[in-house]
VOROZA-170828 format. One record per residue (C-alpha): residue in three letters; y, x negated, z. Coordinates in steps of 0.25 Angstrom, whole numbers, plus 5000, padded with zeros to 4 digits. Each point is the difference from the previous one (the first is absolute). Layout:
<atoms>
ALAYXZ...
</atoms>
This chain:
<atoms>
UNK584551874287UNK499550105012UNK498649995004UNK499650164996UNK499049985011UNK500749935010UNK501050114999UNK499150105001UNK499449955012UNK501549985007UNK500350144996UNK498750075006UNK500049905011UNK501350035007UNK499850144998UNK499150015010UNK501149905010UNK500750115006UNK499050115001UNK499149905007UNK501249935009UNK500450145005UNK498650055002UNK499749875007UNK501450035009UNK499850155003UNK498549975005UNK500549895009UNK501050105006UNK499250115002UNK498949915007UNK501249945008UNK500650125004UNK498950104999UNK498749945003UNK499350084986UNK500250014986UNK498950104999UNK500750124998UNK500650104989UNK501349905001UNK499249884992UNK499750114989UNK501450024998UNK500649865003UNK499249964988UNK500650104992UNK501449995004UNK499949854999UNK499550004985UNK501150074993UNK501049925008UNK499549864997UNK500050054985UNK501750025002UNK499849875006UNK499449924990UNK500850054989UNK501249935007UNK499349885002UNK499849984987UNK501350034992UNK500349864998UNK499549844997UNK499149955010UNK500949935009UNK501050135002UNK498650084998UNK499549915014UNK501350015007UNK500150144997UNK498550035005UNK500349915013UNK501250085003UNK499450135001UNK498749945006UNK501049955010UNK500550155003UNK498850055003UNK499449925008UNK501349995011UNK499750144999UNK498649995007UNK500549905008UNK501250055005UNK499550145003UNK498749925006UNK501149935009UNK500650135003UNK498950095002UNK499449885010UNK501550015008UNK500450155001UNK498750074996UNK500450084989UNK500649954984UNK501549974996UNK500650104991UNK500949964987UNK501250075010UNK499849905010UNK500149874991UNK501650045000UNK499849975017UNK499149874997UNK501049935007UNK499650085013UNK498749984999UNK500249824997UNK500550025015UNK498749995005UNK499949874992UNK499149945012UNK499050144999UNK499749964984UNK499849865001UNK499050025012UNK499450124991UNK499949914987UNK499449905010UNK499050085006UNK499750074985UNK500049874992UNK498550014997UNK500250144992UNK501449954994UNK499449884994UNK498950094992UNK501350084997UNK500449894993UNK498949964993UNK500250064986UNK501449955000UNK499549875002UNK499050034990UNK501150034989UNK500949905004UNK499049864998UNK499050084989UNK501050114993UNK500249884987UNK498450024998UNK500050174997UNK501550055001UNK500250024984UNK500749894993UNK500850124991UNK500650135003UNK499350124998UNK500050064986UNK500950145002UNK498950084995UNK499149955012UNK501150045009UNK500150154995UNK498450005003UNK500149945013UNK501150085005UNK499550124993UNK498649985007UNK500649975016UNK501150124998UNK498450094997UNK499349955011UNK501150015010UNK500350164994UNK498450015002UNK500149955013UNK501050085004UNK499250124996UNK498949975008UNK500950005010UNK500550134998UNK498850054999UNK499649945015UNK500750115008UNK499050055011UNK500249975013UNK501449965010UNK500249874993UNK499450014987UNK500349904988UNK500950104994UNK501050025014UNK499949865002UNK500449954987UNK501050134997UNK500450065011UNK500449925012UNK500049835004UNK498949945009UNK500149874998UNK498849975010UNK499250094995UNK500449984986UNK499649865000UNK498850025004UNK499750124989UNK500749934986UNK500249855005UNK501249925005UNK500849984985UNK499750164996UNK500650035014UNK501249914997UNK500250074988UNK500050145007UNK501049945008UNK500949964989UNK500050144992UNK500450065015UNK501149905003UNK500550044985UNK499850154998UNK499750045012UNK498650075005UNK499850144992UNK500250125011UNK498750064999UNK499650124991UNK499950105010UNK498750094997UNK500250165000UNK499049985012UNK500849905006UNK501450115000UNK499150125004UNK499849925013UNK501450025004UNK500150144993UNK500450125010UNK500149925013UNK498549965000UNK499849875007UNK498949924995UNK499949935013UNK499650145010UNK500850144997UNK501449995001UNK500650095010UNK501150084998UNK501249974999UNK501550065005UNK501449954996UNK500949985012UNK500850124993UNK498850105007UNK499749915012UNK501249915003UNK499249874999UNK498749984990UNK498750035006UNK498750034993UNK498850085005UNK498649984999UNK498750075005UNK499749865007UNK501149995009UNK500150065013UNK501050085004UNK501449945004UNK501150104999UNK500849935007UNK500449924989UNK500650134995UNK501650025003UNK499950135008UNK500750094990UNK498949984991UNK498550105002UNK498949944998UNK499250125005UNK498750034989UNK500549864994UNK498549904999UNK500249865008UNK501349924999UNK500249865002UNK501349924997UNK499949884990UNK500849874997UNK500550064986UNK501450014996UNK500550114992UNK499749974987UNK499850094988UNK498949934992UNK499650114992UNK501550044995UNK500349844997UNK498750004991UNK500450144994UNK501649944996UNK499449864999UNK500149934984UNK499349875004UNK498650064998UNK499449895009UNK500950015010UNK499750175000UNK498649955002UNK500549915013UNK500750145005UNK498650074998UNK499249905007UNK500849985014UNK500150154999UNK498449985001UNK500049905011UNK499850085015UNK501049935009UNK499749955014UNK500150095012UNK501049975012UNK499249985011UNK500049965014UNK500449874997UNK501450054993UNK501349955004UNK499149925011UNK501149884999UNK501350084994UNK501349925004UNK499249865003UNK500549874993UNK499049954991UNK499349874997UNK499149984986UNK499449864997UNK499149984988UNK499449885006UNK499649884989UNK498549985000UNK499750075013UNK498650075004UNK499250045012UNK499549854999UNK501449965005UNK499950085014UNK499449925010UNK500350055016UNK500349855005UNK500549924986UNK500950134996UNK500150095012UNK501350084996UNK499450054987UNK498650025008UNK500850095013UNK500750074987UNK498750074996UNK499550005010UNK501150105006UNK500450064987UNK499450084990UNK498649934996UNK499650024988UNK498749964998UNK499850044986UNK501149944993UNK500149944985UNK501049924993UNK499649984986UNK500649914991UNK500550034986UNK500549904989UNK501349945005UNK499449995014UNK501149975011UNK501150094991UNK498950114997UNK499649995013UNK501250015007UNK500650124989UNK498750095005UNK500449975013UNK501450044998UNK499850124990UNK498850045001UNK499849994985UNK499049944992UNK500649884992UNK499950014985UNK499249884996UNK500549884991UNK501450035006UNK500749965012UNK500250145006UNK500949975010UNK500949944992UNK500050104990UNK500250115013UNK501449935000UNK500650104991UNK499450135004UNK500350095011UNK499149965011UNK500350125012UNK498649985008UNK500449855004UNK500150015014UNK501549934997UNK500550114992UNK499450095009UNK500449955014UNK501549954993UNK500150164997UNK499950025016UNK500949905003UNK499149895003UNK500549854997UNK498949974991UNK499949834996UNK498749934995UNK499749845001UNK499149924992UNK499949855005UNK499849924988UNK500950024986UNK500650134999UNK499849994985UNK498749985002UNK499250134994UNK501650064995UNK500050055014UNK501550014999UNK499850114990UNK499050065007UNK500450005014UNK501450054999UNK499550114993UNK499050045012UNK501350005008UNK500149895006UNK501149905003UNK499049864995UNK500149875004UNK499049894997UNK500249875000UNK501149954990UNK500950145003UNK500249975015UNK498949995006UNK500149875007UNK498649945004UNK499449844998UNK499550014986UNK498449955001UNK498650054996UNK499950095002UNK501150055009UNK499950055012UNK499850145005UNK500649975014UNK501349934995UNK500050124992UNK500050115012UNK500949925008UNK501049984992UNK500150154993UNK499850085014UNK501549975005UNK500650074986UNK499150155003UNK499549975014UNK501250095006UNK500450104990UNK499150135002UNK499550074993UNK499449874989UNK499049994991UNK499549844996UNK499249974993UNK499149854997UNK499549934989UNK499249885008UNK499649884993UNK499249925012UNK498750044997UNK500149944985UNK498949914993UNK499649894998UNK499350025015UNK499949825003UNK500949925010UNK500549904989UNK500950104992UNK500050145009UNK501349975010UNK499550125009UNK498649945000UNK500549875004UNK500850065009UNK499050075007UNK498949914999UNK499849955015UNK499850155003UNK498850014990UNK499449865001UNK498950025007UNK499450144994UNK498750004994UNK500450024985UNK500449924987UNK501449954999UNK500350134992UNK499650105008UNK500749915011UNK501550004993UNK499850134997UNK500150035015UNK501049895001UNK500850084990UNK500050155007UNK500249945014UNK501649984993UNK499850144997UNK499750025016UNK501049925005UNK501050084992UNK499450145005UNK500149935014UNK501449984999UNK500250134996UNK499450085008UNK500849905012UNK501150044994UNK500050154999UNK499550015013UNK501349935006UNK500750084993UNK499450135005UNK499750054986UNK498449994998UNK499650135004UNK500950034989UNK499649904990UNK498950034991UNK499249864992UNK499350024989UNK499149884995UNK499150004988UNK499649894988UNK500549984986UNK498449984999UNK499049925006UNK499949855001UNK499849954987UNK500149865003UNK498850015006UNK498549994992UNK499050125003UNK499149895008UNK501349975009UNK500350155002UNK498650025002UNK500049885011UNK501350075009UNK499250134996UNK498649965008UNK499350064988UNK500150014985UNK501150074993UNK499750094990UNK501049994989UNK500350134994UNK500250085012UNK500149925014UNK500949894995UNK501250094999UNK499650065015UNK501149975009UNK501050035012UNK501250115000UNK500849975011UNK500950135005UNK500549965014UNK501150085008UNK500049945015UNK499450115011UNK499450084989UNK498450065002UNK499149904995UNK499250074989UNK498749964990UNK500250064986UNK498849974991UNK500350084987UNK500149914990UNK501349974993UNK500949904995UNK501249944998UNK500350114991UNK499950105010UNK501149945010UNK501550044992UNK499450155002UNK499549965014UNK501249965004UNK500950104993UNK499150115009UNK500149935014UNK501549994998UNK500250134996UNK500749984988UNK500350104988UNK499049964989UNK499150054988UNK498649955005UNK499550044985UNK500749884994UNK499349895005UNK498749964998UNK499749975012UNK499850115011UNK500549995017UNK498849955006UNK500150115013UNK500150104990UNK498650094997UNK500049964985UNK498949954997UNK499849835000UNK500349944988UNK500049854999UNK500249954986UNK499849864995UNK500549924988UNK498849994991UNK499950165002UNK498849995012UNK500450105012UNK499550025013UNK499950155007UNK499750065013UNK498650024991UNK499849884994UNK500549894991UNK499849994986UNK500149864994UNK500550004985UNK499549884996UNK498550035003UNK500450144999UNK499150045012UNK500450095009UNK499549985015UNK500050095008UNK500450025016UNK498750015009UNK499650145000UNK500950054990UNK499450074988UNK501050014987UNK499750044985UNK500649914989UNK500950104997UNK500849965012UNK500049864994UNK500550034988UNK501150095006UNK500449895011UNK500149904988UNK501050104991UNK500850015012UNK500249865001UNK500249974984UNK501150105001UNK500649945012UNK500049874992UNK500750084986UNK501150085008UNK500449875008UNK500249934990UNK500750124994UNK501050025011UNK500249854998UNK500250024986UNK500950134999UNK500749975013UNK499550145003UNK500549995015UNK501350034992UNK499650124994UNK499550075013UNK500849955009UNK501650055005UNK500849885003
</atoms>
């Protein structure tokens, strides 16, 4: 005969098991991870939690006990690898794994050394992980219930989780103030870093499932929103006027703020009594016929925006290097804390000579060396939770400089010197354009860890080196993590060079690391000097993101100060080197997502400036750096989302009003990316 009471107890007892364990969980991580868990997030952690570990209960009692137990330990087991495993992550790459990356697991168990040394230096923090685990494991025969639920208990329980979680979901919806309110993060868009911190690990976890599975909804565009792009109103400034190449010859726009340049003006054509003209990098596109004839009514709203969007100007850098070959490396890791006049002197003499820019930015975003290297490349915004690049394999993608240089006849390949799987960058790559090799499709290099840059350069050049006009273009993997001499083959490499310098051993393979990187840009430029071609060879450098490998107390050491993580972590170098050029200082801030529009500009090629997100930096549009976590940075200020505060420049006087219309700016730049992602919109617009 059942002990009434004893059941009871059981019963009441371990219904308060997995609330407690996943409380218990979500407060260690966001200590861990966050430093608080003092905010409006531990409201609605609490809240998500309670209606989930209700579902979870009523599965973990369906049964006898020992089924009851096993059942309980099984999804006990779930969720704690969860915490664990995105704790892993989060300490290696500095972001969270989506549900669309588990399918490229394999990828990531590469770096088997990086996640042993990671649970290693975390084991502390994983062992509290595990403590309710452990808990149900050796104490679950004393409150897990001998018998299964009774049906009508079921229905209660189920009934009350699917109420609280409809409540919760309201309250949500009812949080809509502000750039990143409850409601647009829940609804409207996937930020995991930020989500995390708002409705807890599991929550977020789930958000990611329901996008993986249906998809983020395209947002409900408010009659206020459309209005925005109603009768060729910009809502960034007024847009100037606009004539077809059918009146002009070529598009040009006018506007009061321009000077006059008539000679941009086929001589046929009076200007007389015309108001200020300038010539933009714009295509001839018809936006407002497309949206008119359009049936997709998301898509008619894409055609409204760009038609919103002011294009860049030509200017005095246009065309500046037409004709030149040109060499693009996304460099792995790299950062101003790299460059040193005497370890890495060619990358040192390249900024030196070449453009500098001093106010550079490479954020990182969720899948952080693909997303890293797809804005680079595009000039897009990935979409979160996805692997953008990848997914870019199948639309039209005409702003690469690949298809762009292969158009004029260029011979345009691209490298990547470890697998060229890795990432599906043989989906990606060829569809940029580019004839790809990596190693294990013919390029031939010693296979190590990581491999090297300069083995790399030397064993590519002879393929392009005399074929002019090219355009190549380098993925580089010497600059990877783990930053140590023991599993780093480039540290190891290197280490009599940095041996004696005045930092831990991190910061010192680092350096070991990025002096590969020199050596290849070494032999390089040797090389294109013998052959007489470097005055017509343009390099290009810039990171995937900044040096993860490395703690902030590492980066703060190479630094000379501390490194403020929101902002300065992701300052860096751009290196745009052509030999005998003027050397010349930029300081408007950009960033990586600048540098496809940059680059389009200085070669003079035929482009619609209006579908990137990004803007040419030597343009006069205003400064626009964007980062993930929806913080920006301005020729005014910087805004940083997370503590929403705006800070403004020294003697710069705004009004919130300007915050809150350089924060719409940047949502929508996040939506219509992910749009043209989405719709292969390039498709629409674009004649092959």
């Amino acid at each position: 005969m059942i002990d009434t009471k004893t059941y009871d107890f059981k019963r009441y007892a371990f219904i308060l098991f997995f609330p407690i364990s996943i409380l218990y969980m979500e407060i260690i991580f966001k200590v861990a991870i966050y430093k608080t868990i003092f905010n409006i997030g531990l409201l609605y952690m609490i809240a998500f939690t309670i209606p989930l570990s209700l579902i979870l209960y009523v599965f973990a009692t369906a049964y006898s006990l020992k089924v009851n137990k096993n059942i309980a330990i099984l999804l006990s087991s779930l969720v704690t690898i969860i915490y664990i495993s995105q704790l892993v992550y989060q300490r290696i790459f500095y972001t969270y794994y989506s549900l669309y990356s588990v399918g490229g697991a394999g990828q990531v168990f590469q770096f088997w050394r990086e996640v042993l040394l990671t649970i290693k230096n975390n084991v502390f923090m994983i062992l509290l992980f595990l403590i309710p685990l452990m808990i149900l494991i050796i104490c679950g025969n004393r409150f897990v219930p001998v018998n299964k639920t009774k049906l009508e208990y079921k229905v209660v329980f189920a009934g009350i989780a699917v109420m609280l979680q409809f409540i919760v979901v309201g309250v949500v919806h009812i949080d809509n103030t502000g750039d990143l309110s409850s409601n647009y993060l829940y609804n409207e868009t996937f930020m995991p870093d930020v989500a995390v911190n708002r409705f807890g690990l599991v929550t977020s976890m789930k958000l990611d499932l329901k996008n993986l599975l249906f998809g983020i909804d395209t947002p409900a565009f408010s009659e206020d929103f459309l209005d925005d792009f109603d009768d060729n109103d910009s809502y960034i400034r007024e847009y100037p006027r606009y004539f077809s190449k059918e009146e002009l010859g070529f598009p040009v726009y006018l506007d009061k703020t321009i000077l006059n340049l008539p000679a941009y003006f086929p001589p046929n054509i009076d200007v007389t009594g015309r108001e200020n003209v300038v010539s933009y990098n714009a295509m001839d596109i018809d936006f407002e016929s497309l949206s008119t004839s359009e049936k997709d009514e998301n898509v008619s709203i894409m055609h409204k925006y760009f038609n919103s969007i002011e294009p860049t100007n030509k200017n005095k850098y246009t065309g500046r290097f037409k004709g030149k070959n040109l060499i693009m490396i996304t460099a792995e890791g790299f950062s101003t804390w790299a460059i040193d006049p005497v370890l890495t002197p060619t990358l040192y003499k390249m900024v030196q000579e070449g453009f500098n820019f001093t106010n550079f930015y490479t954020p990182i975003w969720g899948v952080s060396t693909s997303d890293g290297e797809y804005v680079t490349c595009t000039g897009l915004i990935p979409k979160s939770g996805v692997w953008s690049f990848y997914r870019s394999g199948s639309n039209l993608m005409p702003f690469t400089m690949g298809n762009q240089f292969s158009k004029l006849g260029y011979g345009t390949r691209a490298y990547h010197n470890h697998s060229y799987t890795y990432y599906s960058r043989d989906v990606s790559h060829p569809n940029m354009g580019y004839t790809y090799k990596g190693v294990g499709n013919g390029l031939e290099i010693k296979e190590s860890w990581p491999e090297s840059d300069l083995e790399m350069i030397n064993v590519t050049m002879p393929e392009f080196i005399n074929e002019q006009p090219f355009h190549t273009y380098y993925m580089t993997v010497s600059g990877h993590l783990q930053y140590n001499f023991g599993g780093n083959a480039m540290a190891a490499k290197n280490k009599e060079l940095v041996k004696d310098l005045p930092y831990s051993e991190a910061v010192k393979a680092y350096i070991a690391c990025n002096i590969e990187l020199d050596k290849a840009m070494e032999a390089l430029l040797a090389e294109l000097e013998a052959e007489g071609i470097a005055e017509n060879t343009v390099i290009s450098i810039s990171p995937d993101h900044y040096p993860y490998g490395l703690t902030v107390e590492e980066m703060s050491e190479r630094a000379g100060s501390d490194v403020e993580t929101n902002f300065e972590m992701f300052h860096t170098t751009f290196i745009l080197w052509n030999k005998g050029m003027k050397p010349t200082t930029v300081d408007r801030p950009c960033s990586s997502l600048d540098i496809m529009p940059t680059l389009s500009n200085l070669f003079g090629l035929e482009f619609d400036s209006r579908l990137f997100m990004g803007r040419d930096i030597f343009s006069d549009s205003d400064p626009l750096v964007i980062f993930s976590n929806r913080s920006w940075i301005t020729d005014k200020g910087r805004y940083n989302s997370i503590k929403k505060e705006f800070t403004p420049n020294d003697g710069v006087v705004v009004d919130e009003e300007y915050r809150k219309k350089i924060s719409k700016i940047v949502n929508d730049k996040f939506t219509f990316s992910t749009m043209i992602l989405d719709y292969d919109y390039y498709e629409k617009v674009i004649v092959k």
